[in-house]
PDB file of N, H, CA, C and O in Angstrom:
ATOM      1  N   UNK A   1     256.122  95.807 127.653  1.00  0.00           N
ATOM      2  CA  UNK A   1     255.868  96.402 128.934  1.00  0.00           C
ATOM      3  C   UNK A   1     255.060  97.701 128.797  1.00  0.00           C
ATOM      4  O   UNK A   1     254.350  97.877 129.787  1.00  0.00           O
ATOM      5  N   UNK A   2     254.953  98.670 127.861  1.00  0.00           N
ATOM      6  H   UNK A   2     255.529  98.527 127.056  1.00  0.00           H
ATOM      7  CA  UNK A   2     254.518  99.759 127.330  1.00  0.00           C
ATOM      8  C   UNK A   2     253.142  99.470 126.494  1.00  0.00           C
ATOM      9  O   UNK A   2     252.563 100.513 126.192  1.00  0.00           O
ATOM     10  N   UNK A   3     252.633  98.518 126.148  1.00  0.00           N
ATOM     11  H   UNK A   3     253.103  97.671 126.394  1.00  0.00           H
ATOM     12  CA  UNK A   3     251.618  97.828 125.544  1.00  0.00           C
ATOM     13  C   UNK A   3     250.179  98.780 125.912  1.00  0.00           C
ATOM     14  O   UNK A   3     250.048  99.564 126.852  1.00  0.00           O
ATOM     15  N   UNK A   4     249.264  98.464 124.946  1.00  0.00           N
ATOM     16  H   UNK A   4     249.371  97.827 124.182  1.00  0.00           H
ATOM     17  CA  UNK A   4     248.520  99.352 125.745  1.00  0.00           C
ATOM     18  C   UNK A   4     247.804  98.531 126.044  1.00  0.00           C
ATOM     19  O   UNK A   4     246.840  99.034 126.621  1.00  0.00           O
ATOM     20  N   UNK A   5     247.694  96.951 125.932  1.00  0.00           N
ATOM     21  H   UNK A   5     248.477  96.542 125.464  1.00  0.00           H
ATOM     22  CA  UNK A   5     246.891  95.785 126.437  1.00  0.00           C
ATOM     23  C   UNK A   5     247.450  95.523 128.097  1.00  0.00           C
ATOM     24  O   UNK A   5     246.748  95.221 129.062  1.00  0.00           O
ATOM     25  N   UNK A   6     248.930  95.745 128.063  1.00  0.00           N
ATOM     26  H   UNK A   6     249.500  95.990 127.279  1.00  0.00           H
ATOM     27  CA  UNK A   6     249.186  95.360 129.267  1.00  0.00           C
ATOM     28  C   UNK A   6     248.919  96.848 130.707  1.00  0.00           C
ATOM     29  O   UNK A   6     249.045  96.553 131.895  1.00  0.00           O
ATOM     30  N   UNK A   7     248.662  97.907 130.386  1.00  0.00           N
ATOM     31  H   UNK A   7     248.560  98.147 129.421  1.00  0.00           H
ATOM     32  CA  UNK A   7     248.671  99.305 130.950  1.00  0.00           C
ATOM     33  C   UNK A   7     246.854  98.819 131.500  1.00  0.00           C
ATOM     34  O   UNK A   7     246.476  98.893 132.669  1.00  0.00           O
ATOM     35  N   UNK A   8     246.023  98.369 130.388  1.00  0.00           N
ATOM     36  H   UNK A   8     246.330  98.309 129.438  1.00  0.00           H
ATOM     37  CA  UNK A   8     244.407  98.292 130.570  1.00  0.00           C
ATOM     38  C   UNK A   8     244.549  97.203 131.778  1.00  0.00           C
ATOM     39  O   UNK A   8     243.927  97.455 132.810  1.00  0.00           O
ATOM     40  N   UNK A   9     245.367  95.948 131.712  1.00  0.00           N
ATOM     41  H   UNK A   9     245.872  95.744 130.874  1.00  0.00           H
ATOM     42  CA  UNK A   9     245.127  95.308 132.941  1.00  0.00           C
ATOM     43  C   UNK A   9     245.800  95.305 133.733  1.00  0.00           C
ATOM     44  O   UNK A   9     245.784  94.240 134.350  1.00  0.00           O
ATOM     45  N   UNK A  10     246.760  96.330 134.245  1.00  0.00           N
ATOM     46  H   UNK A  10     246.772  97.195 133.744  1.00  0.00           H
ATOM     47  CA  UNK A  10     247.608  96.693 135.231  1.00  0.00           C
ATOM     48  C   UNK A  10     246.392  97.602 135.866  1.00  0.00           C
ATOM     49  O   UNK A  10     245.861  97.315 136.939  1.00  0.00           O
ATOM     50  N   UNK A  11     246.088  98.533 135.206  1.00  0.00           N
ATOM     51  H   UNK A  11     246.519  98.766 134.335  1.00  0.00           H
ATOM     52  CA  UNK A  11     245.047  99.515 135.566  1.00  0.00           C
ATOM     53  C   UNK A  11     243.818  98.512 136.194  1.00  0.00           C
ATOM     54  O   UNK A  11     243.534  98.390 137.385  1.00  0.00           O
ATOM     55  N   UNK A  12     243.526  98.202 135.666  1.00  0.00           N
ATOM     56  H   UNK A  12     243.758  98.301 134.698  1.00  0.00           H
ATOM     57  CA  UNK A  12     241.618  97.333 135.754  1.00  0.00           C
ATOM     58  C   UNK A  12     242.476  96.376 136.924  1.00  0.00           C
ATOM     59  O   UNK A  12     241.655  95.578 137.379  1.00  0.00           O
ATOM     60  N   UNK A  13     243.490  96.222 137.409  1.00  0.00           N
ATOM     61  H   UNK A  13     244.156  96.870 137.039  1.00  0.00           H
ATOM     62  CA  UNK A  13     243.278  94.916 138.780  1.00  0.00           C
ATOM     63  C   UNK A  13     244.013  95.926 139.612  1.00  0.00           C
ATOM     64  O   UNK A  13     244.375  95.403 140.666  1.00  0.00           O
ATOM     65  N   UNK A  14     244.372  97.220 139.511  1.00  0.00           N
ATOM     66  H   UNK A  14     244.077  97.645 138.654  1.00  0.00           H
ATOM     67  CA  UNK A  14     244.696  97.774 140.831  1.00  0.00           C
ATOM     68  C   UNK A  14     243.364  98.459 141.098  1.00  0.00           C
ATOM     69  O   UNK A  14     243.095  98.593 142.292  1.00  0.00           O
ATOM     70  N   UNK A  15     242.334  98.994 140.075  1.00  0.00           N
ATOM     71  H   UNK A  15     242.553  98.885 139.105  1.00  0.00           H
ATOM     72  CA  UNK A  15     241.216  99.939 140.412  1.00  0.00           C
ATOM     73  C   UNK A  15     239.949  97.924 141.234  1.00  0.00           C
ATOM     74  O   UNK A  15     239.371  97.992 142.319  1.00  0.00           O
ATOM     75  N   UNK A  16     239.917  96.939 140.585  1.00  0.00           N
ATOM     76  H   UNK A  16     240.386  96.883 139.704  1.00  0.00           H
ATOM     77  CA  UNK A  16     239.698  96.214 141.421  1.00  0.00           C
ATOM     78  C   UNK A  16     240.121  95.435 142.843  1.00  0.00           C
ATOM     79  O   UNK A  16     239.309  94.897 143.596  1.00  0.00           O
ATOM     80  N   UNK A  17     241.685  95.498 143.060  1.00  0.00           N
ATOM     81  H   UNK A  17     242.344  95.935 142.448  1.00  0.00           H
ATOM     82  CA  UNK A  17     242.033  95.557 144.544  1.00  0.00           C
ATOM     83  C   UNK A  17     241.309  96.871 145.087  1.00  0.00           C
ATOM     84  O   UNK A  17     240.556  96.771 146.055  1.00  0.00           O
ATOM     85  N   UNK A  18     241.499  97.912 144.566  1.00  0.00           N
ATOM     86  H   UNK A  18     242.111  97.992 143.779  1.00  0.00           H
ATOM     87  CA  UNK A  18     241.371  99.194 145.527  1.00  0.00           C
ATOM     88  C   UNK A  18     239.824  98.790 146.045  1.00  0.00           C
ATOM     89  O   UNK A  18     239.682  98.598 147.253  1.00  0.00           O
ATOM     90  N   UNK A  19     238.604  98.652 145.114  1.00  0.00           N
ATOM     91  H   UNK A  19     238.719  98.808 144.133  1.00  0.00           H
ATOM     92  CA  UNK A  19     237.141  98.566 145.000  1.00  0.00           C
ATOM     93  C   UNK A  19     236.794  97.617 145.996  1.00  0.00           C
ATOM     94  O   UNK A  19     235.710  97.824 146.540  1.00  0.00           O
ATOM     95  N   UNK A  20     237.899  95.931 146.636  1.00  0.00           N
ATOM     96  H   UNK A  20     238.780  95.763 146.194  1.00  0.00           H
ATOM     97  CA  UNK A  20     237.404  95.060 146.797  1.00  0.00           C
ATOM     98  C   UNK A  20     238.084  95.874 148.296  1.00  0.00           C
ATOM     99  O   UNK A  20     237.040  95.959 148.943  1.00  0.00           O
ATOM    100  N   UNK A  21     238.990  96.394 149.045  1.00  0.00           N
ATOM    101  H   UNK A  21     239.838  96.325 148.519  1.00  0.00           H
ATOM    102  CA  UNK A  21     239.473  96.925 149.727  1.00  0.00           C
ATOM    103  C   UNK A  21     238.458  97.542 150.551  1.00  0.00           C
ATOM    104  O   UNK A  21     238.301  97.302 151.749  1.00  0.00           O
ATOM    105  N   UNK A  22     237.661  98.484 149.737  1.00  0.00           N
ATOM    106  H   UNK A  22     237.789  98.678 148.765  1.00  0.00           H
ATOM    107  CA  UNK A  22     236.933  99.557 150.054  1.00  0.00           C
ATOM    108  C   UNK A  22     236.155  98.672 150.734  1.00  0.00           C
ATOM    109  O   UNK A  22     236.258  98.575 151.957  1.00  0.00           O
ATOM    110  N   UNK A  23     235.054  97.723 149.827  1.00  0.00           N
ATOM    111  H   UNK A  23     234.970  97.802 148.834  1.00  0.00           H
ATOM    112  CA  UNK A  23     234.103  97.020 149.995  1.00  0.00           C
ATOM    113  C   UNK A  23     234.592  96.366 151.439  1.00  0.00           C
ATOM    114  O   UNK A  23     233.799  96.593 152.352  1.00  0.00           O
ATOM    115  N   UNK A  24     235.377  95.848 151.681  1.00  0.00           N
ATOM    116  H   UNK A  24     236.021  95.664 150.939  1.00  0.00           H
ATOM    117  CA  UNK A  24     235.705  95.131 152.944  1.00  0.00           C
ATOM    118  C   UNK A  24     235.935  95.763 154.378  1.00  0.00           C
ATOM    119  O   UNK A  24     235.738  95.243 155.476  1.00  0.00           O
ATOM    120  N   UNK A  25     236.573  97.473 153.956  1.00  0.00           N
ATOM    121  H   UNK A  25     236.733  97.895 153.064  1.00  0.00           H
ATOM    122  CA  UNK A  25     236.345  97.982 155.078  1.00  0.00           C
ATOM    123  C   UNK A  25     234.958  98.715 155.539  1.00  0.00           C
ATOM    124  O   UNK A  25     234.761  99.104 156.690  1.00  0.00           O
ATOM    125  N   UNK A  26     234.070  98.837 154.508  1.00  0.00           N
ATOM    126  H   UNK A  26     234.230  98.521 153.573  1.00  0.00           H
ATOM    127  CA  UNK A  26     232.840  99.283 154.544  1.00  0.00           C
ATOM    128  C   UNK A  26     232.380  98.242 155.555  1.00  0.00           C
ATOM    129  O   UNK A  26     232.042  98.400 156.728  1.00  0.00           O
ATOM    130  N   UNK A  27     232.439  97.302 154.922  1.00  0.00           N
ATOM    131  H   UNK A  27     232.713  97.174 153.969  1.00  0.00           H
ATOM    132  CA  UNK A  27     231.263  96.347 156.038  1.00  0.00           C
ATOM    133  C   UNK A  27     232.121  96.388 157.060  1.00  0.00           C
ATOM    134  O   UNK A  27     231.338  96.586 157.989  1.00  0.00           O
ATOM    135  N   UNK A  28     233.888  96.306 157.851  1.00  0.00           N
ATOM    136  H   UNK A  28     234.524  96.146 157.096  1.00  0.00           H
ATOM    137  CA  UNK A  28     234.183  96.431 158.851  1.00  0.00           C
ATOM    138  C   UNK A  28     233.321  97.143 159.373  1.00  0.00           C
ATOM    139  O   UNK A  28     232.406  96.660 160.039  1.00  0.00           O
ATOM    140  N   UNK A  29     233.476  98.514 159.143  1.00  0.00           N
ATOM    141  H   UNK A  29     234.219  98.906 158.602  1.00  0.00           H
ATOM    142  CA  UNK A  29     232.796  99.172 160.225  1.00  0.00           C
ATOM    143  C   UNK A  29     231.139  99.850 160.419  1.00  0.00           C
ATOM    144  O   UNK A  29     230.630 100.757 161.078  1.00  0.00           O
ATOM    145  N   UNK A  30     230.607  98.660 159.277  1.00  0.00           N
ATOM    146  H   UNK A  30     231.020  97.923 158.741  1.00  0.00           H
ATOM    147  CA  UNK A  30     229.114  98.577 159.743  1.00  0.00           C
ATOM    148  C   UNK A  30     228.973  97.002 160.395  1.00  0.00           C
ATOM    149  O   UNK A  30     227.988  96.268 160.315  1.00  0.00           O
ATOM    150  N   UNK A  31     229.830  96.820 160.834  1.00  0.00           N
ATOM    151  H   UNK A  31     230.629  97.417 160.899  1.00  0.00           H
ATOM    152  CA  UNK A  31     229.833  95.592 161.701  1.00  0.00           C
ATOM    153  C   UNK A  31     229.354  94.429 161.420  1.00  0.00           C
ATOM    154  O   UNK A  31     228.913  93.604 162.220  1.00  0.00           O
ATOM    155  N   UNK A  32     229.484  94.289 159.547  1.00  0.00           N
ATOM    156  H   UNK A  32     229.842  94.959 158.896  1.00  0.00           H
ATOM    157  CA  UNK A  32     229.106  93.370 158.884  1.00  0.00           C
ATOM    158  C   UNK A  32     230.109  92.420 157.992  1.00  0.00           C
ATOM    159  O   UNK A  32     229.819  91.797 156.971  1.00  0.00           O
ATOM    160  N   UNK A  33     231.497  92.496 158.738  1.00  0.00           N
ATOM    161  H   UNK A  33     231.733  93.002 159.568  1.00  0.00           H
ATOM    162  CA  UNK A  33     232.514  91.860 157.965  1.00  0.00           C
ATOM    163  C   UNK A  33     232.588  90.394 158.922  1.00  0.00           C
ATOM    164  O   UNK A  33     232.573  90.200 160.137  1.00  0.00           O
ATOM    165  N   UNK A  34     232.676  89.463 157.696  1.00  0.00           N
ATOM    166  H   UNK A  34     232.688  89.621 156.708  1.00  0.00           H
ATOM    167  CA  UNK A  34     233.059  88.382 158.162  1.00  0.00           C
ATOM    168  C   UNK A  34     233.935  87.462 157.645  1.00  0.00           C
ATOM    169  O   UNK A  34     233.751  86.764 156.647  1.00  0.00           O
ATOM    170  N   UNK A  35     235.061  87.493 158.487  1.00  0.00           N
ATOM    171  H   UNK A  35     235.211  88.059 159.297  1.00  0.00           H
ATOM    172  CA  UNK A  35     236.541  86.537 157.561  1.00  0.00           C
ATOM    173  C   UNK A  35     236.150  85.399 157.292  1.00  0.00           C
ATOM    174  O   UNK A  35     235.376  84.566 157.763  1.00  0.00           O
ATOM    175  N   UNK A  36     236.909  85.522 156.338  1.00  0.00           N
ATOM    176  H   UNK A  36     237.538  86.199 155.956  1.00  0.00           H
ATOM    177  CA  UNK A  36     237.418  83.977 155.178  1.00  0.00           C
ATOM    178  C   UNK A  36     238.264  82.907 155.724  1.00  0.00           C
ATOM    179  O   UNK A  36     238.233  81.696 155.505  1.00  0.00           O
ATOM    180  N   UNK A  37     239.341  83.900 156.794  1.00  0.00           N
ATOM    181  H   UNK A  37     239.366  84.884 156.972  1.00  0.00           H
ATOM    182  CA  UNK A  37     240.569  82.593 157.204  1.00  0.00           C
ATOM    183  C   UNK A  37     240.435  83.233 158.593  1.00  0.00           C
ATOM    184  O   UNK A  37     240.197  84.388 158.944  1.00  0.00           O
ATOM    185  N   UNK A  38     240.710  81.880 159.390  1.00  0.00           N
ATOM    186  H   UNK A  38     240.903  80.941 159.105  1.00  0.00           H
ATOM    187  CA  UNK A  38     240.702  82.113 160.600  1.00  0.00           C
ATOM    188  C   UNK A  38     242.078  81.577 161.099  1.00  0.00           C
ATOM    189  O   UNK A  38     242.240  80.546 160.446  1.00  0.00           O
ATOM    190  N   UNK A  39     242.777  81.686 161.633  1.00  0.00           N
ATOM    191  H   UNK A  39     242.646  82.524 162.163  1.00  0.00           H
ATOM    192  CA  UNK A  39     244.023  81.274 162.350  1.00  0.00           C
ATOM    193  C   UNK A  39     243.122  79.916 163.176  1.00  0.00           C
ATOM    194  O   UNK A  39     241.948  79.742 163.502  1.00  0.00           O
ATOM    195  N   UNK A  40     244.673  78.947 163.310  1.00  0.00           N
ATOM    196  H   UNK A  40     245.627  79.088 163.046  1.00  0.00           H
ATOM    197  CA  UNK A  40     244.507  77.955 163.919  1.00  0.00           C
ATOM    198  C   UNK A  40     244.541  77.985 165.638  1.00  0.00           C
ATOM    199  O   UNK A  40     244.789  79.114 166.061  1.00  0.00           O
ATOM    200  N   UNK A  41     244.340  76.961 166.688  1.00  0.00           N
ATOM    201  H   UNK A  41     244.138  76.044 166.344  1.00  0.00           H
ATOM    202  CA  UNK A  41     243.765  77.424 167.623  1.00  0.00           C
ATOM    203  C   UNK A  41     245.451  77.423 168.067  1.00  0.00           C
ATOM    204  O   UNK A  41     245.648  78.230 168.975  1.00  0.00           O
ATOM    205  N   UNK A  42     246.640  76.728 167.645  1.00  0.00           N
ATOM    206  H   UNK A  42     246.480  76.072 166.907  1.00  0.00           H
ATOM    207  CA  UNK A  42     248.087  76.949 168.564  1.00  0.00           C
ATOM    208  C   UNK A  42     248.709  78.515 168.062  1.00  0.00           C
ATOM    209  O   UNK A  42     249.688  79.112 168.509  1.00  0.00           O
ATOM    210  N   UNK A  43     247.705  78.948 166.915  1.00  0.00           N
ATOM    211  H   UNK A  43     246.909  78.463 166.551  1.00  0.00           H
ATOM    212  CA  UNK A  43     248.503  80.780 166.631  1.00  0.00           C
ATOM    213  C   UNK A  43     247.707  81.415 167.599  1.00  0.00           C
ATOM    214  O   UNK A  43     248.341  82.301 168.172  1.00  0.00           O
ATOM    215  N   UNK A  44     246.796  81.314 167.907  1.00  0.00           N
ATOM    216  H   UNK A  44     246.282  80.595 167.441  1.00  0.00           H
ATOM    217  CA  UNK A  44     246.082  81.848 169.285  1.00  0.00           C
ATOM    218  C   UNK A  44     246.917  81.650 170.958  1.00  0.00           C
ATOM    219  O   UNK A  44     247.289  82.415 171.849  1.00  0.00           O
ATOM    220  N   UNK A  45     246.920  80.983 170.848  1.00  0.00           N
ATOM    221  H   UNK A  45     246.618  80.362 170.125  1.00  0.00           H
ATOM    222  CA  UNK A  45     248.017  80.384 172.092  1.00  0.00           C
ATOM    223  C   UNK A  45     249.106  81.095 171.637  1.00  0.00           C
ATOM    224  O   UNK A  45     249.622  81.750 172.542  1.00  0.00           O
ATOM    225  N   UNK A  46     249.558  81.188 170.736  1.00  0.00           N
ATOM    226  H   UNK A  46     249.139  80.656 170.000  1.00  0.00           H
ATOM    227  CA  UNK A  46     251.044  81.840 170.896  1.00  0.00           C
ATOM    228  C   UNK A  46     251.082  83.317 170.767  1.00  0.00           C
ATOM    229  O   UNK A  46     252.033  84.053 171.033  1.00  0.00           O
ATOM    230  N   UNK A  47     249.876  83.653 170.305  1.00  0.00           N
ATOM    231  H   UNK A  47     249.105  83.055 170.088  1.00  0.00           H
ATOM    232  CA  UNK A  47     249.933  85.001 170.258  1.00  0.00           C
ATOM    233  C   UNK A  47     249.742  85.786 171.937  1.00  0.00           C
ATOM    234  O   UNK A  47     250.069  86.852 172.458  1.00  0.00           O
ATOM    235  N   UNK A  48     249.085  84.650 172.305  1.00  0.00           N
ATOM    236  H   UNK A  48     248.819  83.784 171.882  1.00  0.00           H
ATOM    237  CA  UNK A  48     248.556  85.475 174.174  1.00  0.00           C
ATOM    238  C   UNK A  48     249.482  85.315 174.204  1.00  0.00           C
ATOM    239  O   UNK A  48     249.340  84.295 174.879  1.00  0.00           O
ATOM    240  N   UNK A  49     251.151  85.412 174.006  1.00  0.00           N
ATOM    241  H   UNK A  49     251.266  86.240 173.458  1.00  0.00           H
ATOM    242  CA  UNK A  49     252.540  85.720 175.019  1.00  0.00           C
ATOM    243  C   UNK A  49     253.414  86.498 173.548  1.00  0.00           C
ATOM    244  O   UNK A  49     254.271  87.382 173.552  1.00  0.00           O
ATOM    245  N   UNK A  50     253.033  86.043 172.838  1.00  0.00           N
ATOM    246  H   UNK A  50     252.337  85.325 172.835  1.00  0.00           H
ATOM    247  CA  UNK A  50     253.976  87.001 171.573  1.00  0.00           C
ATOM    248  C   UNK A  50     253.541  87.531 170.449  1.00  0.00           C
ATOM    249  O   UNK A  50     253.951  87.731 169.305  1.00  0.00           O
ATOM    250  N   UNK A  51     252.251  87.768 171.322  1.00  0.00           N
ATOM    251  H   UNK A  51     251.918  87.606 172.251  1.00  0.00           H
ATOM    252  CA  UNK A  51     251.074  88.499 170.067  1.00  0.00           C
ATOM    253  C   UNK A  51     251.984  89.981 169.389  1.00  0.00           C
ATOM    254  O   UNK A  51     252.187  90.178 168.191  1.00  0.00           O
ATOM    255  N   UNK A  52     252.330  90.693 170.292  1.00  0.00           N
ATOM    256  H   UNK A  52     252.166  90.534 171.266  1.00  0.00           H
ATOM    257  CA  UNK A  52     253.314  91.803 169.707  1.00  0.00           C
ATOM    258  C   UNK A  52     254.458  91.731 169.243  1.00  0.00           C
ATOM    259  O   UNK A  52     254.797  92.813 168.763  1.00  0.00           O
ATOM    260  N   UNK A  53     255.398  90.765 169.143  1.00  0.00           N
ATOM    261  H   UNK A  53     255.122  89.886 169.532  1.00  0.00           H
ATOM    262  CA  UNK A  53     256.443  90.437 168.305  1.00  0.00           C
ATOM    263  C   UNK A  53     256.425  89.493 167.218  1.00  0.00           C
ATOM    264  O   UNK A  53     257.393  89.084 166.578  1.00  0.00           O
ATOM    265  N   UNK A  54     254.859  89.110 167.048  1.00  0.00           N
ATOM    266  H   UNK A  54     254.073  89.442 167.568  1.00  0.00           H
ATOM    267  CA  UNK A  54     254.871  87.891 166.199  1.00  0.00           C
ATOM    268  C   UNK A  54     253.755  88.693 164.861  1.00  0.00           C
ATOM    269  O   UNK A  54     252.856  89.500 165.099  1.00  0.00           O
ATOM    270  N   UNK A  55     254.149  88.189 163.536  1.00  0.00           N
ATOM    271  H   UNK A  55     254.879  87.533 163.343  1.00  0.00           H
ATOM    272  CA  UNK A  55     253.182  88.551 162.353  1.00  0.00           C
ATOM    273  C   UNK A  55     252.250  87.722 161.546  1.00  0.00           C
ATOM    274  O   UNK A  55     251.364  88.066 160.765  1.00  0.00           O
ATOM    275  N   UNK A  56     252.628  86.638 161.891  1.00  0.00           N
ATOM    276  H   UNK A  56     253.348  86.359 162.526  1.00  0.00           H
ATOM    277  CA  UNK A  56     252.427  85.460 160.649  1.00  0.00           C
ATOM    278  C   UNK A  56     250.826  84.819 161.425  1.00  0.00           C
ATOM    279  O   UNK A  56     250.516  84.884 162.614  1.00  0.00           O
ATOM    280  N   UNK A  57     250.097  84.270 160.376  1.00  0.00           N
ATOM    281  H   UNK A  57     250.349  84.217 159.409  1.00  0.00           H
ATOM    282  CA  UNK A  57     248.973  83.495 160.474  1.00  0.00           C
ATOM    283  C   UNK A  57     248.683  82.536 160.313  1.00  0.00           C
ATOM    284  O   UNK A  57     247.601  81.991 160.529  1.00  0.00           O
ATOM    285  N   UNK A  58     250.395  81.833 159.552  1.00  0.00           N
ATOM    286  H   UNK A  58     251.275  82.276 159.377  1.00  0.00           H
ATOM    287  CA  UNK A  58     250.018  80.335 159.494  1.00  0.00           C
ATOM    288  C   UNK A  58     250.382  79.688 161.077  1.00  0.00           C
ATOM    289  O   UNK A  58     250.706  80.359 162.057  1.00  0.00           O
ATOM    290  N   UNK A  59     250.236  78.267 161.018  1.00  0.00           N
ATOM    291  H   UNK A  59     249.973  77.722 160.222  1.00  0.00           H
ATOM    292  CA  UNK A  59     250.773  77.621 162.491  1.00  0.00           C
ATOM    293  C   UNK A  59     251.407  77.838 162.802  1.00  0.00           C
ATOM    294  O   UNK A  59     252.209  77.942 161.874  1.00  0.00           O
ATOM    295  N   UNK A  60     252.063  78.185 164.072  1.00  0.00           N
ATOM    296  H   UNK A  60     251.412  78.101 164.826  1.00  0.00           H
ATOM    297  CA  UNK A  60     253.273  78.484 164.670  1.00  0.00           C
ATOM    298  C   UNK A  60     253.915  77.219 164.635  1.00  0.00           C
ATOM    299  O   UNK A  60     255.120  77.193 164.383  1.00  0.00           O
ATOM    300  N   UNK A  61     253.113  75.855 164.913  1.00  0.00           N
ATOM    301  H   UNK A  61     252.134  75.876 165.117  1.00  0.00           H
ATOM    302  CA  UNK A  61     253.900  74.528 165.353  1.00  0.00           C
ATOM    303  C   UNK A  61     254.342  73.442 164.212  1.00  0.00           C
ATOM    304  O   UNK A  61     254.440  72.229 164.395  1.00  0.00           O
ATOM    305  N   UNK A  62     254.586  74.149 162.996  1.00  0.00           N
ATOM    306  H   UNK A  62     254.507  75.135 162.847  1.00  0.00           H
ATOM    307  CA  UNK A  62     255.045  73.675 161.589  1.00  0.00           C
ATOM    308  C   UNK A  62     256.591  74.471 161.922  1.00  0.00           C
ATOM    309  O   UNK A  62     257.380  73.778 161.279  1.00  0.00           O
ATOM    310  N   UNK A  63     257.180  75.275 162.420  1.00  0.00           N
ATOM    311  H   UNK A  63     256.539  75.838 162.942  1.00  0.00           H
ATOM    312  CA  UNK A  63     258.261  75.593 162.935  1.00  0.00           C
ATOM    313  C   UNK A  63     259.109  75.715 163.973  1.00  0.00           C
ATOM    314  O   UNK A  63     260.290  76.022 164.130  1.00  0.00           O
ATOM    315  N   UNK A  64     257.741  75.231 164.969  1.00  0.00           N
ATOM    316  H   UNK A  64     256.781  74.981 164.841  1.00  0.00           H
ATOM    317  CA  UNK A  64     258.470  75.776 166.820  1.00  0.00           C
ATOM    318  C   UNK A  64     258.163  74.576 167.403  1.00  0.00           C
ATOM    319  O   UNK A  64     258.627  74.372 168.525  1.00  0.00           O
ATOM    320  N   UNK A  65     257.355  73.578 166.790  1.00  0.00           N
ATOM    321  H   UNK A  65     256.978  73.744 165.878  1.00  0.00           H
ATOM    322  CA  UNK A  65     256.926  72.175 167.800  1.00  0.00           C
ATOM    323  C   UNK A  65     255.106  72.000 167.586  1.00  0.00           C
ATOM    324  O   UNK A  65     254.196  72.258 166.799  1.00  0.00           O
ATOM    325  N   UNK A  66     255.338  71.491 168.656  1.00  0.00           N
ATOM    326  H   UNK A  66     256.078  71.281 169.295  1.00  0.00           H
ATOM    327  CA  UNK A  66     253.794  71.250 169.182  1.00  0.00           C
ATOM    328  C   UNK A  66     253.801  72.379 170.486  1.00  0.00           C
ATOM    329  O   UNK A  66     254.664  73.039 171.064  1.00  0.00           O
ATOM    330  N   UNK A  67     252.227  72.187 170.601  1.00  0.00           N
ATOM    331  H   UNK A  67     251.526  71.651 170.132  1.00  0.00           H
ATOM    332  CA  UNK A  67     251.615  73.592 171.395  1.00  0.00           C
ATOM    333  C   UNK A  67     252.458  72.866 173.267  1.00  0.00           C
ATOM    334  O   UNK A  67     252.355  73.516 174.308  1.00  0.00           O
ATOM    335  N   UNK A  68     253.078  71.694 173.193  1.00  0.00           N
ATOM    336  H   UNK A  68     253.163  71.166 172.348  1.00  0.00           H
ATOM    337  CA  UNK A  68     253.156  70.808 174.803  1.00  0.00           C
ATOM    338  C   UNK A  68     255.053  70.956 174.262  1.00  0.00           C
ATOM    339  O   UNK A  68     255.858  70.535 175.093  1.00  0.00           O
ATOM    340  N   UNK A  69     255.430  71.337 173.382  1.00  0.00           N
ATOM    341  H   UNK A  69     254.776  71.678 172.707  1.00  0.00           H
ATOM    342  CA  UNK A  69     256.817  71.692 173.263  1.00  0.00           C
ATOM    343  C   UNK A  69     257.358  73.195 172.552  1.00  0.00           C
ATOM    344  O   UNK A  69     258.284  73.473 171.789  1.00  0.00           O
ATOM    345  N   UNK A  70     256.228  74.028 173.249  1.00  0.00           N
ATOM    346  H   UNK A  70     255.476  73.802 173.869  1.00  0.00           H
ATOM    347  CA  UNK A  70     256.295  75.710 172.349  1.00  0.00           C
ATOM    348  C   UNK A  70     257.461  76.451 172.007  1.00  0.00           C
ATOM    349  O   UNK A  70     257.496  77.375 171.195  1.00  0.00           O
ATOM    350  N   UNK A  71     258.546  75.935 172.763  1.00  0.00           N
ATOM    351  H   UNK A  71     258.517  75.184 173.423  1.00  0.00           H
ATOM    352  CA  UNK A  71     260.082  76.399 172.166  1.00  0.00           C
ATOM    353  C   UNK A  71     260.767  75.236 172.217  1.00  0.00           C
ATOM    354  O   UNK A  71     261.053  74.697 173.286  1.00  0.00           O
ATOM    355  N   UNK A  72     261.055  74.805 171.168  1.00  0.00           N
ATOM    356  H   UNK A  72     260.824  75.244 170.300  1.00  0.00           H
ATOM    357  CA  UNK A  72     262.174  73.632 171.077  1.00  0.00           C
ATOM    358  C   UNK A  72     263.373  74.194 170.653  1.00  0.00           C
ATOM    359  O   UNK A  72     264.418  73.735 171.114  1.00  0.00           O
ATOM    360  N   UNK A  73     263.415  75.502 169.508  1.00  0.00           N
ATOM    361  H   UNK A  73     262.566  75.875 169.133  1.00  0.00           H
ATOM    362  CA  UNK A  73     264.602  76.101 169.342  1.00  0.00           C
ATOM    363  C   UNK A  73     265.182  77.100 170.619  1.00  0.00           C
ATOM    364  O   UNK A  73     265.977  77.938 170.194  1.00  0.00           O
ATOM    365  N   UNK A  74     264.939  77.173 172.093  1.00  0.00           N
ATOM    366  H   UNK A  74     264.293  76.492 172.438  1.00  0.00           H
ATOM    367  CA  UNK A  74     264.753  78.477 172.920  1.00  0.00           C
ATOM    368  C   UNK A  74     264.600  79.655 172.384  1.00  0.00           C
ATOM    369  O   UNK A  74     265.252  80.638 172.738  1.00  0.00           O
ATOM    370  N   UNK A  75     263.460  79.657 171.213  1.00  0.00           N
ATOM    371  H   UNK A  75     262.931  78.859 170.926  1.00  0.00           H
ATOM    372  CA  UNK A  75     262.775  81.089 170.926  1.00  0.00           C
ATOM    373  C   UNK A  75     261.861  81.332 172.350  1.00  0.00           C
ATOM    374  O   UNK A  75     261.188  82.354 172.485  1.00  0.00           O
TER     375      UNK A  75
END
């Protein structure tokens, strides 16, 4: 754990998260970022009513139904 092989790549992939971070908010706000993953069109739908209590980006309807049965558990 003290290694000095393992310290060089603990170091070298947090200074590359930080670099790839940077890089991504740079182009945010030269209005040149463009995502990789897009949410599906029933996390859209569920977010217009529980966009503020809800976090997640995968499907909502792999746990709650289909988008024509949106609470089957009465969430």
């Amino acid at each position: 754990m003290k290694s000095k092989e393992k310290k060089e790549r603990c170091g070298g992939l947090s200074g590359d998260v930080a670099k790839f971070t940077i890089d991504m908010l740079n182009e945010h706000f030269e209005g040149a970022f463009a995502p990789t993953f897009m949410p599906t069109d029933d996390v859209g739908e569920c977010k217009a009513c529980h966009g503020k209590y809800t976090q997640g980006k995968d499907s909502c309807s792999v746990c709650h139904g289909g988008l024509n049965d949106p609470h089957p558990d009465g969430i």
